[in-house]
N, C-alpha and C positions, 0 to 999 in steps of 0.2 A: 449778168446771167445768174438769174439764184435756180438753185435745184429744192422743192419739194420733195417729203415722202409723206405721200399718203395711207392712210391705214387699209391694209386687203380687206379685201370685201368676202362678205359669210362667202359665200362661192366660190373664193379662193383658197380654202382650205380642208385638210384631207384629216379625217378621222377615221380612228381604230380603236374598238376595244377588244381585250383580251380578259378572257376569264380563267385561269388558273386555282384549281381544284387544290384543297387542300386535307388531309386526313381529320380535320377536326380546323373547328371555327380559331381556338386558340392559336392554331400555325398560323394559319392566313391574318390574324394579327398581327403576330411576330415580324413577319414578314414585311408588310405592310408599314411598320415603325421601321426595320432598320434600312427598309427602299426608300422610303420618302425623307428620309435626312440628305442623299444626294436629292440637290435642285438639279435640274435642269440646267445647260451651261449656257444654254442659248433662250431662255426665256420669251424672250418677243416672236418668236418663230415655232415654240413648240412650247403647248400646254400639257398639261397631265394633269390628272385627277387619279388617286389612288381610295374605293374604299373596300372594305370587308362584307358583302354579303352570304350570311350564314356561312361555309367553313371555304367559299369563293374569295378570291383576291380577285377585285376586277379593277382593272385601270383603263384608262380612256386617254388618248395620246390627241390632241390637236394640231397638225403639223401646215406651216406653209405650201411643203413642198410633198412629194411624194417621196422622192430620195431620201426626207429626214425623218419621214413614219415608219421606212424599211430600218431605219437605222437606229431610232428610237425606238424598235420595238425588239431591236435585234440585242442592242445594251440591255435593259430591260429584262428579255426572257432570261439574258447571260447572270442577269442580278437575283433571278426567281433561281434558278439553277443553284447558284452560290448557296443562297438561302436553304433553300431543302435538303442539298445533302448538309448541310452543317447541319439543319436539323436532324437529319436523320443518324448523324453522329453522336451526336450530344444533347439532344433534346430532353430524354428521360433521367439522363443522367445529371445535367445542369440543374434539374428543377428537385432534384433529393438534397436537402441540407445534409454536411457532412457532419457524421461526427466527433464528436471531440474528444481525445484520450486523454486521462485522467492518470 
């Protein structure tokens, strides 16, 4: 008895994008680099695509199932969340060199 797996077919799989506004092109960089360092844990079953349009984060989720787009996109917003309030903490102030007492 052998068991095959074959590869789902375009029709078996559930896409999402998400566009996430950013106050300026810079953030949605930012952003954009320290999201896309996490892969994906499950690779063969869900794709993403992360890029920056004008001050937009738009990512595009490719999921098997539908279960893993709710769920991938729900990690995801929780990682945009992370992102902007840290931004919004320390974004103006990270980017001032400090200076030096003499």
């Amino acid at each position: 008895m052998s068991a095959s797996a074959s590869a789902p077919s375009d029709s078996q799989w559930h896409t999402i994008t998400i566009r996430i506004p950013f106050a300026s092109e810079k953030h949605a960089n930012i952003a954009k680099q320290v999201i896309d360092v996490d892969r994906e844990l499950q690779p063969e079953v869900v794709k993403r695509t992360l890029a920056v349009e004008g001050n937009e984060l738009v990512a595009t989720f490719t999921t098997l199932t539908v279960r893993l787009a709710r769920l991938t996109s729900n990690a995801f917003l929780e990682n945009v969340d992370l992102v902007v309030r840290t931004i919004g903490e320390f974004g103006e102030d990270a980017e001032r060199v400090p200076s030096s007492t003499r």
